[in-house]
VEXDREN-2710 file (C-alpha; in Angstrom, 1 decimal):
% VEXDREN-2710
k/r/px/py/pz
1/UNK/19.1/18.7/-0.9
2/UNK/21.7/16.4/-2.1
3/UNK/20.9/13.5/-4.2
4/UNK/21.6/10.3/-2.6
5/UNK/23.5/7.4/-4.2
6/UNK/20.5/5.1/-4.1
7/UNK/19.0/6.5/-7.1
8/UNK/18.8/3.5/-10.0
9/UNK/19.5/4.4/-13.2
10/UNK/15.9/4.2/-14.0
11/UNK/14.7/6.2/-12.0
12/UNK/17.9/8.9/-13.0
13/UNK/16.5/8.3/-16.2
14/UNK/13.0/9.3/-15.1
15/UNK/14.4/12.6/-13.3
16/UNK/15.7/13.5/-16.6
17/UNK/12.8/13.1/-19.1
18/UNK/10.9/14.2/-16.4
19/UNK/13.1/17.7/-16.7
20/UNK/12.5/17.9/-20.4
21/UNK/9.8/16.2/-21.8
22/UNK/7.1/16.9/-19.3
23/UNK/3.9/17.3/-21.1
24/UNK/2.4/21.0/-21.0
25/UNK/-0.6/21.5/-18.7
26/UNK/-3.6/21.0/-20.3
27/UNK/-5.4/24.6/-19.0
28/UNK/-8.5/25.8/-20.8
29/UNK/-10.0/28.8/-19.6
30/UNK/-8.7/28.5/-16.0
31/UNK/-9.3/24.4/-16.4
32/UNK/-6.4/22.3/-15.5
33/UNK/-6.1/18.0/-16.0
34/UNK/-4.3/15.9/-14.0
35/UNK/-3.8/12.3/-15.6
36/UNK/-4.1/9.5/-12.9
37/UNK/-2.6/6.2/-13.3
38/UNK/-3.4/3.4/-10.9
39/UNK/-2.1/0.3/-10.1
40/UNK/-5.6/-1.2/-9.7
41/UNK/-8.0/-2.5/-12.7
42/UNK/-11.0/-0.8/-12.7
43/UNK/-13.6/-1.6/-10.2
44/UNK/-11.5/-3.7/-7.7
45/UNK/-12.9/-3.3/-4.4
46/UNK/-11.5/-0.7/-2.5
47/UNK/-8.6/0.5/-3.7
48/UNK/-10.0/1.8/-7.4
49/UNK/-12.6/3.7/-5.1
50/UNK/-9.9/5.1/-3.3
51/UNK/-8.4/6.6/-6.3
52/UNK/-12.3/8.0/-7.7
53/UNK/-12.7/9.3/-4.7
54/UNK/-9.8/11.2/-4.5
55/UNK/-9.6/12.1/-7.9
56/UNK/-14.0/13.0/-7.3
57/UNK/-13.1/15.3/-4.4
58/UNK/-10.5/17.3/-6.1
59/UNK/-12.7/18.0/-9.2
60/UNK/-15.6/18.8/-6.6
61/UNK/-13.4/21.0/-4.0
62/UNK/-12.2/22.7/-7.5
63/UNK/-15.5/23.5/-9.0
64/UNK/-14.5/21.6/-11.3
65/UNK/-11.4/23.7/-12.1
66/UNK/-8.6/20.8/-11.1
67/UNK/-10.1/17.7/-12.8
68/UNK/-8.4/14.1/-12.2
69/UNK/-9.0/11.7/-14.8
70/UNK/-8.5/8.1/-14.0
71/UNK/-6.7/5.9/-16.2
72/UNK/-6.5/2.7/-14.3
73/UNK/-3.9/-0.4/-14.2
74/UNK/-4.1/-1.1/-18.3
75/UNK/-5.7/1.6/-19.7
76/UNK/-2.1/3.8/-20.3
77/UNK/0.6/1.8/-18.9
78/UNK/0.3/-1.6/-18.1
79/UNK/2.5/-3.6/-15.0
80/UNK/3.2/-2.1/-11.3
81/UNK/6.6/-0.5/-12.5
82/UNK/5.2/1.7/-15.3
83/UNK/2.9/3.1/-12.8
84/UNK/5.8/4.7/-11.2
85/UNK/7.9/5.2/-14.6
86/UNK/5.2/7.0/-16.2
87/UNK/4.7/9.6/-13.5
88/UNK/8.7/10.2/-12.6
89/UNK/9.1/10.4/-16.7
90/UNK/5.5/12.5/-16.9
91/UNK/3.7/10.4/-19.1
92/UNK/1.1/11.0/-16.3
93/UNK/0.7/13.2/-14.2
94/UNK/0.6/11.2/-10.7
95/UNK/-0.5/7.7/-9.6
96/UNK/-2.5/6.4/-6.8
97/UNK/-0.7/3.3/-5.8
98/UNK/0.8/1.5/-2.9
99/UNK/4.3/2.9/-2.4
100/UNK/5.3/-0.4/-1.2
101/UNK/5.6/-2.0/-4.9
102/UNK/8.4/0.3/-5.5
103/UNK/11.2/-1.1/-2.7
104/UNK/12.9/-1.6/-5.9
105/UNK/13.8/2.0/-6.5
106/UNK/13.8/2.7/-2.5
107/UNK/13.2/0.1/0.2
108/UNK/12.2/2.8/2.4
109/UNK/9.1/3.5/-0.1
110/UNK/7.8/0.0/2.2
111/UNK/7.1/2.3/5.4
112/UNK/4.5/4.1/3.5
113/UNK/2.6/1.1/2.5
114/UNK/3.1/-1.2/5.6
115/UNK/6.3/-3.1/6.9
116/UNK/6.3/-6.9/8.4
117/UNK/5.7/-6.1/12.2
118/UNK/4.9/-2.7/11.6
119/UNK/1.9/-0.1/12.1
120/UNK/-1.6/-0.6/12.5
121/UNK/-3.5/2.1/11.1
122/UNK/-4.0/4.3/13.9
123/UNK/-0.1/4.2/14.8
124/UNK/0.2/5.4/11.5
125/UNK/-1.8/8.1/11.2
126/UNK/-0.1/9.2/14.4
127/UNK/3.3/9.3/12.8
128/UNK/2.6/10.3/9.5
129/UNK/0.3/13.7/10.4
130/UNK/1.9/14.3/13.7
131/UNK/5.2/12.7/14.2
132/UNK/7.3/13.1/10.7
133/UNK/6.2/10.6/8.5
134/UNK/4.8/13.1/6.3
135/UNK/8.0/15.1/6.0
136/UNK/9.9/11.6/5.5
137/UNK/7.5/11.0/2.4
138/UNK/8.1/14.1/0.9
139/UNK/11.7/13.9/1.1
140/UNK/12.2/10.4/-0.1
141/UNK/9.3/11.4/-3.3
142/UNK/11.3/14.1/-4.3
143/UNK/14.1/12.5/-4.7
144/UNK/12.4/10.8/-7.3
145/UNK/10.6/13.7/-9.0
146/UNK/7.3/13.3/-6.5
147/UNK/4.5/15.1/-3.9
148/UNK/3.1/12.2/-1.9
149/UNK/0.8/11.8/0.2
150/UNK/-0.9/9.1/1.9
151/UNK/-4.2/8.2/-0.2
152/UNK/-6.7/5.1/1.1
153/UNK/-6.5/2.7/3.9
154/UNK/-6.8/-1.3/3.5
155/UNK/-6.7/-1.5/7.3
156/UNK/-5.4/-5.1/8.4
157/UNK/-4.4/-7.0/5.7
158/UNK/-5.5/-10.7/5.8
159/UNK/-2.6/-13.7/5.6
160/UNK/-3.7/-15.1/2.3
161/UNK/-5.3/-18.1/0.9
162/UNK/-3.0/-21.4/0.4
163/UNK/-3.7/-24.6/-1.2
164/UNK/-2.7/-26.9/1.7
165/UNK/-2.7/-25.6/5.1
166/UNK/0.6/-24.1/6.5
167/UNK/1.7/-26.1/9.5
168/UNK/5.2/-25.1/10.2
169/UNK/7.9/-23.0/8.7
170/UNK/9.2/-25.5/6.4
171/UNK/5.6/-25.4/4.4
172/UNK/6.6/-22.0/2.7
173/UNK/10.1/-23.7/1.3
174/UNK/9.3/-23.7/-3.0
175/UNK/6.1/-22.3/-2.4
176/UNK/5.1/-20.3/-5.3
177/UNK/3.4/-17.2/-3.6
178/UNK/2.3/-13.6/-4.4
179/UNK/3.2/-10.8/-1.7
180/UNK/5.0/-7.5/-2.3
181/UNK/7.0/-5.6/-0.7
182/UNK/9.5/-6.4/2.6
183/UNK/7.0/-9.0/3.4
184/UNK/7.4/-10.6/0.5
185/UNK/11.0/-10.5/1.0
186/UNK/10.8/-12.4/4.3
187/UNK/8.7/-15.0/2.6
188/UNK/11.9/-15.3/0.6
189/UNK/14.1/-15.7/3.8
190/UNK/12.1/-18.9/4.9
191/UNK/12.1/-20.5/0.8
192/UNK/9.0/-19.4/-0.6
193/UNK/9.1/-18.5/-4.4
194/UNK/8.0/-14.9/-4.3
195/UNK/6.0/-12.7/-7.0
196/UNK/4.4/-9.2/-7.3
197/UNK/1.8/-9.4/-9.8
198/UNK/-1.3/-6.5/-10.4
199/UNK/-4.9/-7.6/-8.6
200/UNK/-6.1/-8.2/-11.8
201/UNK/-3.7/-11.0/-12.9
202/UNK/-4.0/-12.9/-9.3
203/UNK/-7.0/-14.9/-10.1
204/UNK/-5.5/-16.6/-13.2
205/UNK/-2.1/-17.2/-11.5
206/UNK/-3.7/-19.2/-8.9
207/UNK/-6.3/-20.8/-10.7
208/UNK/-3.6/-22.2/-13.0
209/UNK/-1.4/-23.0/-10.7
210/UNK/1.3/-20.6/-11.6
211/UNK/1.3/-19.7/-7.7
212/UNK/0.4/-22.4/-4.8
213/UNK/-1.4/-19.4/-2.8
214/UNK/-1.5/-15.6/-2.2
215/UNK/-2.1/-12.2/0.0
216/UNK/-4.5/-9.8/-1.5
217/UNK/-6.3/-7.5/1.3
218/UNK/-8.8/-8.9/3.2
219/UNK/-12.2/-10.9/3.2
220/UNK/-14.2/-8.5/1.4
221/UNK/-12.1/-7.6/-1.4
222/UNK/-10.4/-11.1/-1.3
223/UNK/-14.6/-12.4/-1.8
224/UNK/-15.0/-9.7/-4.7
225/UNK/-11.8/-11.4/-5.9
226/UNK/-13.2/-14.9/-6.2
227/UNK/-10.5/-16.5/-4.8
228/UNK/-12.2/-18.6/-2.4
229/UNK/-13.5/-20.5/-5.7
230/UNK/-10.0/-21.8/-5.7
231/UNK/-9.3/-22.9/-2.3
232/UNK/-11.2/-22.8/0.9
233/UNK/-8.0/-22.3/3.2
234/UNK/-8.0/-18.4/4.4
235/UNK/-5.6/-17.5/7.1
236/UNK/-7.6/-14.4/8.0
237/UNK/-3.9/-12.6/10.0
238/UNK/-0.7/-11.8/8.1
239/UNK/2.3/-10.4/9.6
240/UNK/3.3/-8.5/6.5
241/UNK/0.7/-5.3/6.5
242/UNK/-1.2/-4.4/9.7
243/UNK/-2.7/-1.1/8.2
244/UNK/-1.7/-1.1/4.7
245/UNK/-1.7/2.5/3.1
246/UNK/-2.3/3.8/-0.2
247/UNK/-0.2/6.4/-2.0
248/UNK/-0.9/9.6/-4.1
249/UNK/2.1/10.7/-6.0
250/UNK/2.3/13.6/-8.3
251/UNK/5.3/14.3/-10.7
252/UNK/7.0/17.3/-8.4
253/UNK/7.6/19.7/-11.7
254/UNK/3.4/19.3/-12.0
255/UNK/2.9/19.4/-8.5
256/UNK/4.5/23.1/-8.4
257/UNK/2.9/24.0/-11.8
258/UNK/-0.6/24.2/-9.8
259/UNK/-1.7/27.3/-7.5
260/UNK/-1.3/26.8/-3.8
261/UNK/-5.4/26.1/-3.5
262/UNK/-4.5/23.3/-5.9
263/UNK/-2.1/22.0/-4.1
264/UNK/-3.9/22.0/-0.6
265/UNK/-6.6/20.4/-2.7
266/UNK/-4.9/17.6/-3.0
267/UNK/-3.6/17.0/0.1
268/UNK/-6.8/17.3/1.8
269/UNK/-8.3/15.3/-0.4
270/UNK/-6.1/12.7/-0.3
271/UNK/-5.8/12.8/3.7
272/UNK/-9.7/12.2/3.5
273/UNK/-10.0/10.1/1.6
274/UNK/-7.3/7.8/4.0
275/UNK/-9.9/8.0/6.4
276/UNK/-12.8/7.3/4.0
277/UNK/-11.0/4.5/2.6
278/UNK/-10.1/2.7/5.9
279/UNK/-13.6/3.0/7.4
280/UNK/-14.7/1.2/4.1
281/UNK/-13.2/-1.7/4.9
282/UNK/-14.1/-2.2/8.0
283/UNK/-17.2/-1.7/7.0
284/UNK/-17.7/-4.5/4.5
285/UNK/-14.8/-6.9/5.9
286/UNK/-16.8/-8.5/8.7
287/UNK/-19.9/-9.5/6.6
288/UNK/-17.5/-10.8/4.1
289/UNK/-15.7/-13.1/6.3
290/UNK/-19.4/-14.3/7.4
291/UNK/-20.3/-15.2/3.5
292/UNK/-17.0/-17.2/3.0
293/UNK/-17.4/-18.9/6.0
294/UNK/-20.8/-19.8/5.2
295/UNK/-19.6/-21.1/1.8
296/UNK/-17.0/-23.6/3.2
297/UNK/-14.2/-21.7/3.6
298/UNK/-12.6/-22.2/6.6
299/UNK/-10.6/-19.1/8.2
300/UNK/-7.5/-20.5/10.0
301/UNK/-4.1/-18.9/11.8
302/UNK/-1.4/-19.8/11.4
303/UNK/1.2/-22.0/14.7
304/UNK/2.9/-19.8/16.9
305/UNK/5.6/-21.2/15.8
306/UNK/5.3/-20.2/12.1
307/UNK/4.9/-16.4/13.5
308/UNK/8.5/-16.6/15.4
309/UNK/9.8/-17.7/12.0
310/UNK/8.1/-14.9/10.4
311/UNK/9.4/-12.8/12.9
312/UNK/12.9/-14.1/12.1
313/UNK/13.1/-13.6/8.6
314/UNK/11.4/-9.5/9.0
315/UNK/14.3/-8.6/11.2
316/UNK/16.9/-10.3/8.5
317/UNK/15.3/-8.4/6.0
318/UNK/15.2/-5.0/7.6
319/UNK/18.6/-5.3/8.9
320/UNK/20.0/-6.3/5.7
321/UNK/19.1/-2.2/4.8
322/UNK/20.0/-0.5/7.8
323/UNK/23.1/0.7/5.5
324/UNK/21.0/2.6/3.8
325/UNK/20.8/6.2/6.1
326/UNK/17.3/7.0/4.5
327/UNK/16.1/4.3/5.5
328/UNK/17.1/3.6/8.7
329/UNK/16.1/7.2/9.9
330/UNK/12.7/6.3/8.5
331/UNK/12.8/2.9/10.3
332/UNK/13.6/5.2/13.7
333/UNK/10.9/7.6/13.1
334/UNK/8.6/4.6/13.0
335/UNK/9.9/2.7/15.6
336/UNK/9.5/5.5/17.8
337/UNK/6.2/7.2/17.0
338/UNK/4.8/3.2/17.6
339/UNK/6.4/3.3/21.5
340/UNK/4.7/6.7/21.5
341/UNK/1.6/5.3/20.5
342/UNK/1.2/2.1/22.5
343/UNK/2.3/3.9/25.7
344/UNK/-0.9/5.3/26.0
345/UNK/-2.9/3.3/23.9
346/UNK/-2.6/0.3/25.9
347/UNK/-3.7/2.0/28.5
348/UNK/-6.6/3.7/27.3
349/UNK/-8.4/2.0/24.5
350/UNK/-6.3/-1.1/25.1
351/UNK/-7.9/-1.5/29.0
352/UNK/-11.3/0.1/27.7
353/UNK/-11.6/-2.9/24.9
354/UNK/-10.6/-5.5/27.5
355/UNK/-13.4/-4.2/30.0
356/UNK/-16.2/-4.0/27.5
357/UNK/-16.0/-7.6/26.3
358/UNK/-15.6/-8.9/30.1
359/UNK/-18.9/-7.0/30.7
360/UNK/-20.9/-7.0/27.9
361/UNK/-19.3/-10.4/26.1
END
């Protein structure tokens, strides 16, 4: 496959340690390690159990003989770049991220995560196991030295906590807030002052005032957060991340270093655990909400007429990369495999949902 021009020279860098200077497997008596990176600290809600659990299902599908050790967001590179760096270079041997913090190298990385407008997270699964997605994620990671796969599951992602309350358009202009990816870029579109920091360096930014408000996930990682002892205003939906995915990536040269069972190993695993990872949330999410409600938060939306501008400023930002043939294929494939979906989902599920809470309330 031809290499495409979008490669930076960063990540051409990459390709070529990667080439040379990839460390040797560490096998012992039929015992390979994988190093993990993460972009999450240790122990945030959620996503860092996404990651053990992957990384504990390979060792246990294994027996043991494919073992994943963790080193999470500080403990071997530090910053959401040098997550990605350090597994195209193979300083590490793959990351569990979300793809999405990487539109720099690729704006199509976005889909994988979650686009402004985009997939919830069963229209996702639908196009990513049965309608191309996968394929489109293997293609784009290998042009970068990477096997991905999809790897956790945020589900919905809340619209983020703000210290005055967002009553039209015009209250994002100089606003100093935290959301990555294309979402973040449509922030841009309508003025705000956008920033990508780690979860672990949120708390302090807002706390000192170093960002007037933020996106995170949702109520129950948001609450293990703490953010709600900053402010009490939660807009509880967000038009940047419907179903928000997580990513496993392995360095490609280590990817095909590992036996075929290895390698279905970590697929599966990491397909399971996207399930596991989604029903985690809406597990907790619900009972979360309930506690910061009950502690004075108050859980708002935001005017209709603040989601036309949001609406607005997606479409400016994906049609500013429509140039790009990668991604515009990608942005096809989605677009399609979502009219696939709602076709019959609206009238299935959609009519079933509708029907229950008329008769039951």
């Amino acid at each position: 496959m031809e290499r495409r021009k979008f490669l930076t020279g960063t990540a051409l860098a990459g390709a070529g340690v990667a080439a040379s200077t990839l460390a040797a497997p560490a096998i012992s008596a039929g015992h390979e390690k994988l190093v993990m990176v993460t972009s999450w600290g240790r122990g945030a809600a959620g996503v860092f159990d996404a990651a053990q659990r992957v990384a504990d299902s390979v060792n246990l599908m294994s027996d043991g003989k494919l073992e994943i050790e963790i080193k999470a967001q500080g403990e071997l590179v530090s910053g959401l770049p040098a997550v990605f760096d350090a597994v195209t270079s193979g300083q590490a041997d793959m990351y569990h991220a979300a793809d999405y913090y990487y539109v720099g190298q690729h704006p199509a990385f976005a889909f994988f995560t979650a686009v402004p407008f985009g997939m919830t997270p069963s229209e996702m699964h639908n196009w990513y196991y049965q309608m191309g997605g996968m394929a489109l994620h293997h293609e784009l990671g290998e042009e970068f030295g990477l096997r991905s796969f999809l790897g956790g599951n945020t589900g919905p992602q809340a619209g983020g906590w703000f210290r005055k309350e967002i009553n039209s358009a015009a209250d994002f202009n100089g606003l100093k807030f935290r959301m990555p990816g294309l979402g973040g870029k449509a922030l841009g579109k309508l003025g705000a002052s956008v920033q990508t920091l780690p979860g672990g360096e949120i708390y302090q930014a807002l706390a000192s005032g170093a960002l007037d408000g933020t996106e995170w996930i949702g109520p129950w990682a948001d609450e293990k957060a703490g953010f709600q002892e900053i402010t009490k205003i939660y807009y509880t939906s967000g038009f940047h991340e419907p179903g928000a995915a997580l990513s496993v990536a392995t360095n490609l040269d280590r990817f095909n270093s590992l036996s075929p069972s290895h390698q279905k190993i970590i697929e599966i695993a990491s397909g399971e655990c996207e399930q596991w990872s989604l029903a985690q949330f809406k597990a907790n999410n619900s009972q979360a909400l309930t506690r910061l409600i009950a502690g004075g938060v108050k859980a708002l939306e935001f005017p209709d007429d603040v989601w036309d501008a949001f609406g607005a400023a997606s479409k400016e930002v994906m049609d500013e990369n429509m140039d790009d043939d990668f991604f515009k294929v990608t942005y096809d494939s989605m677009q399609s495999a979502m009219r696939q979906s709602a076709a019959w989902d609206q009238l299935s599920s959609g009519a079933y949902v509708a029907q229950r809470t008329r008769v039951l309330g």
